[in-house]
N, C-alpha and C positions, 0 to 999 in steps of 0.2 A: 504494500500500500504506500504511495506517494504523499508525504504530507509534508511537502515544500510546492511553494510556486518555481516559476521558473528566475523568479531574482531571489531564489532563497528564501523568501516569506514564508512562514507558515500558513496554510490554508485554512489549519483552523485556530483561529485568533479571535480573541475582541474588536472589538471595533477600537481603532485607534485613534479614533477625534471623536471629540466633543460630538455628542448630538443631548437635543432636549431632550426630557424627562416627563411624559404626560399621566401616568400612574403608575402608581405601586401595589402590587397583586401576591396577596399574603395565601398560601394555599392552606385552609383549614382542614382539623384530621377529617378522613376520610369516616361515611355514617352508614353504616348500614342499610337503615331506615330511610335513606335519602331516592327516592326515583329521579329525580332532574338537579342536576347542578344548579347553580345561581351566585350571582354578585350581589355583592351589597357593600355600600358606600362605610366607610365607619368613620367616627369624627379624630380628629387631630391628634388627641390625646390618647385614644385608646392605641392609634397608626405609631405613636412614638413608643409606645407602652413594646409592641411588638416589633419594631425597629432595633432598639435596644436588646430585645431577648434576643435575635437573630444577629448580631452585628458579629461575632466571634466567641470560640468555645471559654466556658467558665472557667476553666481551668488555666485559659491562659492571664498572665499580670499584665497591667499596662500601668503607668506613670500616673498621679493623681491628674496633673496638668493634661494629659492627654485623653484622659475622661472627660474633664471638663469641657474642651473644644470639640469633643465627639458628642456630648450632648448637646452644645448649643449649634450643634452642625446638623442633626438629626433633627430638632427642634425645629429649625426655621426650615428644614425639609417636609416636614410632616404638616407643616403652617402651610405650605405654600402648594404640595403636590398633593392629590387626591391618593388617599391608600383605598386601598379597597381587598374585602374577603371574600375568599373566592370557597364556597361549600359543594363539595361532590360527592357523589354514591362511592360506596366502596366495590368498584364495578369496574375492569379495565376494558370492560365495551364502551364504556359511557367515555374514554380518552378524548377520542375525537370529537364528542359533542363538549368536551370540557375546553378541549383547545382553541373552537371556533367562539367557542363565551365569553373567553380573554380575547381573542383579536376580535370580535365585535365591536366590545365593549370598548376596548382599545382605540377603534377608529372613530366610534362616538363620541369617546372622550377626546381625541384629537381635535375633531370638527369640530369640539365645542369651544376651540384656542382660537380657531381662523376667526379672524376681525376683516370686515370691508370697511 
């Protein structure tokens, strides 16, 4: 398997510039009980609440100072971008109807930035 470009790049990479950030899709545990997936908006606080659980494992130490900038970095993140939770069946048919839910939602929430 080839995993350089032809100038040496890897092909599978990040994306390497800056592009905007129109939401953040938190993937809630998978339910049993669940027949159809769904999104739901959550507010600010609860977005930072689980920004923070996810940022890096517990076990690792970081700097007091460097906490501190990582919450006021999370913070005006969580202020300004839409989080949203994403609920799914515990159902690996239901993949594809999960994935098409985030980029729906995704373009909606895009279009909802264009200004004329």
């Amino acid at each position: 398997m080839e995993l350089t470009s032809e100038k040496g790049a890897s092909k599978w990479s990040f994306q390497d510039k800056p592009l905007p950030l129109a939401a953040i899709y938190i993937l809630d545990n998978r339910q049993s009980e669940l027949e159809t997936p769904y999104i739901e908006s959550i507010p600010a606080e609860l977005g930072l609440m689980n920004l923070l659980a996810h940022r890096y494992p517990k076990f690792l130490t970081v700097e007091k100072d460097y906490l501190a900038r990582e919450f006021a970095t999370l913070s005006s993140l969580a202020a300004r971008i839409p989080i949203k939770k994403v609920y799914r069946p515990d159902n690996i048919t239901k993949l594809p109807e999960i994935c098409d839910l985030i980029l729906n939602d995704a373009r909606a929430t895009i279009s909802n930035f264009v200004t004329i």
